[in-house]
N, CA, C and O atoms as CSV, one atom per row, in Angstrom:
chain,resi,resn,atom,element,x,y,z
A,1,UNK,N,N,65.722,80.531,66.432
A,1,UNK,CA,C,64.704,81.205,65.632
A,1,UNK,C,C,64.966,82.715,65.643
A,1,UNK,O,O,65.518,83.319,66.563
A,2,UNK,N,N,64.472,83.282,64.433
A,2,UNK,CA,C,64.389,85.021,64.961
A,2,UNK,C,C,63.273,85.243,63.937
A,2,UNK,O,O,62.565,84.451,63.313
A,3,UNK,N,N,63.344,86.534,63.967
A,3,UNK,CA,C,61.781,87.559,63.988
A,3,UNK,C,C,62.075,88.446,63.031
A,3,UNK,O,O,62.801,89.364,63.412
A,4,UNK,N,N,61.739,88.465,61.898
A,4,UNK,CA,C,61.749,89.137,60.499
A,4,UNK,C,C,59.814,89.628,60.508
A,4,UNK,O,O,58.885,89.055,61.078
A,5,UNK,N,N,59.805,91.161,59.437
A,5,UNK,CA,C,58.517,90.835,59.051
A,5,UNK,C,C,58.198,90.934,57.278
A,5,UNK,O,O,58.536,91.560,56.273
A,6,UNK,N,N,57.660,90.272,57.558
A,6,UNK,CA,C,57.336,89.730,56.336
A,6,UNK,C,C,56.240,90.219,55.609
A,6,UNK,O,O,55.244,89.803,56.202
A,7,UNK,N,N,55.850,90.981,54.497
A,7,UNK,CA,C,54.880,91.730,53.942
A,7,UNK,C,C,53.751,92.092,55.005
A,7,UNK,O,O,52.549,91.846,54.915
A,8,UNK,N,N,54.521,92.821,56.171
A,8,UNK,CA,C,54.243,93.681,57.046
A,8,UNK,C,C,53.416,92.748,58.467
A,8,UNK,O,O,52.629,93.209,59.293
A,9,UNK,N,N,53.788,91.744,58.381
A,9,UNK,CA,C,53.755,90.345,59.759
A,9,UNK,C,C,55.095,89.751,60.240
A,9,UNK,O,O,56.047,89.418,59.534
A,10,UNK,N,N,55.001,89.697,61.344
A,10,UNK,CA,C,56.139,89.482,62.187
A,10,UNK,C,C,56.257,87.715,61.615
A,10,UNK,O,O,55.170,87.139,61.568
A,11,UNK,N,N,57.195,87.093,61.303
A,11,UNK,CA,C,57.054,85.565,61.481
A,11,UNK,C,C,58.377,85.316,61.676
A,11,UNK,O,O,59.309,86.042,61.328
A,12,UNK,N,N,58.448,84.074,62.347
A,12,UNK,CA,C,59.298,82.973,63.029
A,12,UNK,C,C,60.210,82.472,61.782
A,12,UNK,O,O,59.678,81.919,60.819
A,13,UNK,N,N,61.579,82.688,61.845
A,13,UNK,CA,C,61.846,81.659,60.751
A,13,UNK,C,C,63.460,81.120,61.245
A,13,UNK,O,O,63.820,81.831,62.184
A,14,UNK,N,N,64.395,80.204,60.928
A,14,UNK,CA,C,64.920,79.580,61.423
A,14,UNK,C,C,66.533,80.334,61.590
A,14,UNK,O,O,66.951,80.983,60.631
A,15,UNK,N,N,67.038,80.257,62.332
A,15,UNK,CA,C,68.302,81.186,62.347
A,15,UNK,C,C,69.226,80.546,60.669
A,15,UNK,O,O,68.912,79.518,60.070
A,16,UNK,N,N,69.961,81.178,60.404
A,16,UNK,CA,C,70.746,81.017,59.125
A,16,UNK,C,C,70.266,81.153,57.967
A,16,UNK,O,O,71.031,81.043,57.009
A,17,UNK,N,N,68.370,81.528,57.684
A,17,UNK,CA,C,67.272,81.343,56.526
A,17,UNK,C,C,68.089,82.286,55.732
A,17,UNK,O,O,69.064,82.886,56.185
A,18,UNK,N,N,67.715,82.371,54.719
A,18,UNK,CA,C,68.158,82.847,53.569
A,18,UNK,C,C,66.926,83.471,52.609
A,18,UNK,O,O,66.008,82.661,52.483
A,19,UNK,N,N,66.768,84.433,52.079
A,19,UNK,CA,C,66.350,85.163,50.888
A,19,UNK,C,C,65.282,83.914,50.192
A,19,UNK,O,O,64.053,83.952,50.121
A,20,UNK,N,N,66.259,82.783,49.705
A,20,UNK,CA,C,65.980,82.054,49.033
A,20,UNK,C,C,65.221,81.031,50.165
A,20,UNK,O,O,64.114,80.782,49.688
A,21,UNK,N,N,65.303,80.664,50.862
A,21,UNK,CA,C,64.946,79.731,51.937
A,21,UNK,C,C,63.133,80.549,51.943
A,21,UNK,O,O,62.137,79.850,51.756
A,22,UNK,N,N,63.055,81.927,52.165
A,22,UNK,CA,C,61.937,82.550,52.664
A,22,UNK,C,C,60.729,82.473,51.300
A,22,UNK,O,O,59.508,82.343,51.378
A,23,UNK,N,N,61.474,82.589,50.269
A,23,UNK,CA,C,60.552,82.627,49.142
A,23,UNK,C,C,59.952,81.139,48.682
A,23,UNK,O,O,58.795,81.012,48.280
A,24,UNK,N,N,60.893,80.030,48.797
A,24,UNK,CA,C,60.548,78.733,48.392
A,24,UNK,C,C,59.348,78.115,49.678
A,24,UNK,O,O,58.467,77.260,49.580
A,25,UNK,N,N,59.796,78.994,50.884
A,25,UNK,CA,C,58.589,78.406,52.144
A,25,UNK,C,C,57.339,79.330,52.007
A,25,UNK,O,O,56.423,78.837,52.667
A,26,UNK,N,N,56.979,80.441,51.418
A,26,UNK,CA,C,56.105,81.986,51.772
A,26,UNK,C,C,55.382,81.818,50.117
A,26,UNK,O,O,54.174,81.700,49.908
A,27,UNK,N,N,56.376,81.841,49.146
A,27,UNK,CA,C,55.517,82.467,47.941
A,27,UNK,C,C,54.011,81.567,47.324
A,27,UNK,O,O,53.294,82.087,46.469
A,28,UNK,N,N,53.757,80.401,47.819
A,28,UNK,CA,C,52.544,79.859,47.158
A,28,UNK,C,C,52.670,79.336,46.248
A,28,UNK,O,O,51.648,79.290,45.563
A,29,UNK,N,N,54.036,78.574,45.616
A,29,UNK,CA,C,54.579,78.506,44.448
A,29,UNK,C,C,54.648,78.981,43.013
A,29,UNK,O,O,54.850,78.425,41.933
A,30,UNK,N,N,54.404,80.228,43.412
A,30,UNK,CA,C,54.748,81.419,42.301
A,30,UNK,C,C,56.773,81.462,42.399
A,30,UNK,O,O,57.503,81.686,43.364
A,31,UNK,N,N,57.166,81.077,40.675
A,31,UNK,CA,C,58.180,81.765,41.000
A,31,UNK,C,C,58.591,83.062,40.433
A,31,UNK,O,O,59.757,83.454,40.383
A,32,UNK,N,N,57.720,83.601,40.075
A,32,UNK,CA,C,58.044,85.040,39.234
A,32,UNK,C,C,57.144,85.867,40.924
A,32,UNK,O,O,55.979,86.066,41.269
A,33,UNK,N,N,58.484,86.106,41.515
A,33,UNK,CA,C,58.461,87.197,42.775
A,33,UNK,C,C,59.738,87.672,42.939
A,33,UNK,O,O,60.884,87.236,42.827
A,34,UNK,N,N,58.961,89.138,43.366
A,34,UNK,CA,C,60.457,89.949,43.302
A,34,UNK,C,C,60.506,90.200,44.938
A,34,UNK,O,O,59.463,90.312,45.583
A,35,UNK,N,N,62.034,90.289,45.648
A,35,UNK,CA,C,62.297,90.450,46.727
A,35,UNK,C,C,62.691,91.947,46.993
A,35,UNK,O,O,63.223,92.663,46.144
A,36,UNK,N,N,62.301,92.417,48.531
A,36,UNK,CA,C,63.039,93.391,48.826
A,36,UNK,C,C,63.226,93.676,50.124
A,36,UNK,O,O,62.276,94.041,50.815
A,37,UNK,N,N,64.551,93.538,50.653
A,37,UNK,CA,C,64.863,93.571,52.409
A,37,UNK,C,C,65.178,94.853,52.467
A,37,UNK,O,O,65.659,95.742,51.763
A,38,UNK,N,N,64.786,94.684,53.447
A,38,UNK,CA,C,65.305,96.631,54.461
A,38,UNK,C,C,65.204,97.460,53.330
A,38,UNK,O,O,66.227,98.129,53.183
A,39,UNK,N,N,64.225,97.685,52.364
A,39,UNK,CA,C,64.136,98.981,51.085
A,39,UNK,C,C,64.939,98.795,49.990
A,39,UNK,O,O,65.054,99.624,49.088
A,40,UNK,N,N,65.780,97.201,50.059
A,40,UNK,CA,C,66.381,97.213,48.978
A,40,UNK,C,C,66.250,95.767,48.334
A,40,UNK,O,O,66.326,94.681,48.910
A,41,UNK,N,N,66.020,96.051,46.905
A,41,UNK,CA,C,65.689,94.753,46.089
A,41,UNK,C,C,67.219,93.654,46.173
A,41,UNK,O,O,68.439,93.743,46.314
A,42,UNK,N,N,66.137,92.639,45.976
A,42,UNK,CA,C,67.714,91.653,46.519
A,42,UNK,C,C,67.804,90.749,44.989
A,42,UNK,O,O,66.854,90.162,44.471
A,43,UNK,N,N,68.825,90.803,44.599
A,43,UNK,CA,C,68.564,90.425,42.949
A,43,UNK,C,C,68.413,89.042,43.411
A,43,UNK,O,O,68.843,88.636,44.491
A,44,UNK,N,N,67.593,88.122,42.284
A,44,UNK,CA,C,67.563,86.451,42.039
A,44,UNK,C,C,68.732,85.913,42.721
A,44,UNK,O,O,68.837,85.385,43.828
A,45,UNK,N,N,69.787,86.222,41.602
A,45,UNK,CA,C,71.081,85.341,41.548
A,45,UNK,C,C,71.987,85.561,42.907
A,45,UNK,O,O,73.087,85.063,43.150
A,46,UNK,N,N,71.346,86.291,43.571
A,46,UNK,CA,C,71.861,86.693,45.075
A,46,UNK,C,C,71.448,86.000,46.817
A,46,UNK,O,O,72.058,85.959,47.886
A,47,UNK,N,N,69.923,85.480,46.275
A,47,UNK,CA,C,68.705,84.888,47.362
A,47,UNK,C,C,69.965,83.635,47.924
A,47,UNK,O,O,70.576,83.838,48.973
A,48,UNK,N,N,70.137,82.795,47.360
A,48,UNK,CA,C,70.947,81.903,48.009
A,48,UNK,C,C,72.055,82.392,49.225
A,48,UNK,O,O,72.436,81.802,50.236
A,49,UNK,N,N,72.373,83.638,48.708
A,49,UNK,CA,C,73.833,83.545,49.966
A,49,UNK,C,C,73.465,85.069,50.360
A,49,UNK,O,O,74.329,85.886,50.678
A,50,UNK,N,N,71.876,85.402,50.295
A,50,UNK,CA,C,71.685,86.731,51.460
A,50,UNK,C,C,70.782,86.480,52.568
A,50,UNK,O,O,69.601,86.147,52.469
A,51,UNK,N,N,71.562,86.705,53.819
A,51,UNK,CA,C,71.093,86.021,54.784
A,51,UNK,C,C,69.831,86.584,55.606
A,51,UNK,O,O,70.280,87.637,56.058
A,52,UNK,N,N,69.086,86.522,55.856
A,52,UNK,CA,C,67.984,87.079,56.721
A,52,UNK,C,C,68.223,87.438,58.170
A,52,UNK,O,O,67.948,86.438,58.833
A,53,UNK,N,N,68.552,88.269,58.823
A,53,UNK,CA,C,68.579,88.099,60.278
A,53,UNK,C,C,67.974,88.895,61.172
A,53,UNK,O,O,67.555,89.906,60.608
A,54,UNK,N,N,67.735,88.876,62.376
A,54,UNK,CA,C,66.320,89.187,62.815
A,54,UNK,C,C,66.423,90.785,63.325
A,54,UNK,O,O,67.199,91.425,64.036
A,55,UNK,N,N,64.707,91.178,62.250
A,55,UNK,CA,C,64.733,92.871,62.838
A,55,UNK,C,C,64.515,93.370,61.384
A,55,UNK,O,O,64.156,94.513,61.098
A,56,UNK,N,N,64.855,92.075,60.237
A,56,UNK,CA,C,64.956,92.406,58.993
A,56,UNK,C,C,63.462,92.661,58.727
A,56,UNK,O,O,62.580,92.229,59.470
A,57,UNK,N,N,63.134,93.705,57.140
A,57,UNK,CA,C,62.271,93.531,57.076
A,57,UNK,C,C,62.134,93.350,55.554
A,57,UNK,O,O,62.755,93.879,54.632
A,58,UNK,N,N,61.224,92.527,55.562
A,58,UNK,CA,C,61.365,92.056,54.088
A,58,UNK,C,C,59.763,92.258,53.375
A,58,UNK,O,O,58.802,92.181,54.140
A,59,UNK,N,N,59.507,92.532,51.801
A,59,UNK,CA,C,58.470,92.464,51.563
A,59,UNK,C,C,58.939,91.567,50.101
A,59,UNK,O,O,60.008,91.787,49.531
A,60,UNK,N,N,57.973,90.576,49.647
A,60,UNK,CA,C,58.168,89.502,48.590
A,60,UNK,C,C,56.660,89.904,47.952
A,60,UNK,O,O,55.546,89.855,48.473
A,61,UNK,N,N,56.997,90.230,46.901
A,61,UNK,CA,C,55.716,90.577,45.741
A,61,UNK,C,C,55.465,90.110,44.623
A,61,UNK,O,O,56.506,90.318,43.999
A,62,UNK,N,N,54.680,89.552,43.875
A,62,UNK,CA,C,53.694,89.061,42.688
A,62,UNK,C,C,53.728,89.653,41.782
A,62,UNK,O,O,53.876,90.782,42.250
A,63,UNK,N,N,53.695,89.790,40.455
A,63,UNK,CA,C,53.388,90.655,39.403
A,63,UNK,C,C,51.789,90.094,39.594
A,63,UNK,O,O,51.427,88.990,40.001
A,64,UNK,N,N,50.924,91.306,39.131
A,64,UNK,CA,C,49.332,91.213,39.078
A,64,UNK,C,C,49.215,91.843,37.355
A,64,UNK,O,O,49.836,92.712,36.742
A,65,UNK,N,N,48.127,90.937,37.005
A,65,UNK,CA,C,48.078,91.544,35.543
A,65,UNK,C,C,46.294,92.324,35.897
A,65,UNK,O,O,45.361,91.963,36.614
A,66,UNK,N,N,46.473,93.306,35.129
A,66,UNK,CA,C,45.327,94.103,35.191
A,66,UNK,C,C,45.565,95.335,34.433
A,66,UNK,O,O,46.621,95.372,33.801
A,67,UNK,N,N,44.729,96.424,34.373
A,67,UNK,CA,C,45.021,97.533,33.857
A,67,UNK,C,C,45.093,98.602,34.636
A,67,UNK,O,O,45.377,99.698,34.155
């Protein structure tokens, strides 16, 4: 296991997780979310083979409609 935080909470997730691994277990099944590890956006077509490892910090966000 290691220790990522996650829209600013520490959580548990499995050694080797992936970008893509974190959003399909976390997002609520929204798939219009945008990623961003350590301050940097992690494109779509990338989540599969960017690896998460621990210390990372990641924030995964929603589009909100409003004015």
């Amino acid at each position: 296991m290691i220790t990522v935080t996650v829209n600013g909470a520490p959580a548990e997730l499995a050694e080797g997780s992936t970008v893509a691994d974190l959003v399909a277990e976390r997002s609520g099944g929204h798939d219009r979310v945008a990623v961003a590890r350590n301050g940097d956006v992690v494109p779509r077509s990338t989540w599969p083979t960017t690896p998460l490892t621990a210390g990372d910090v990641v924030e995964v966000l929603a589009p909100t409609a409003g004015g």
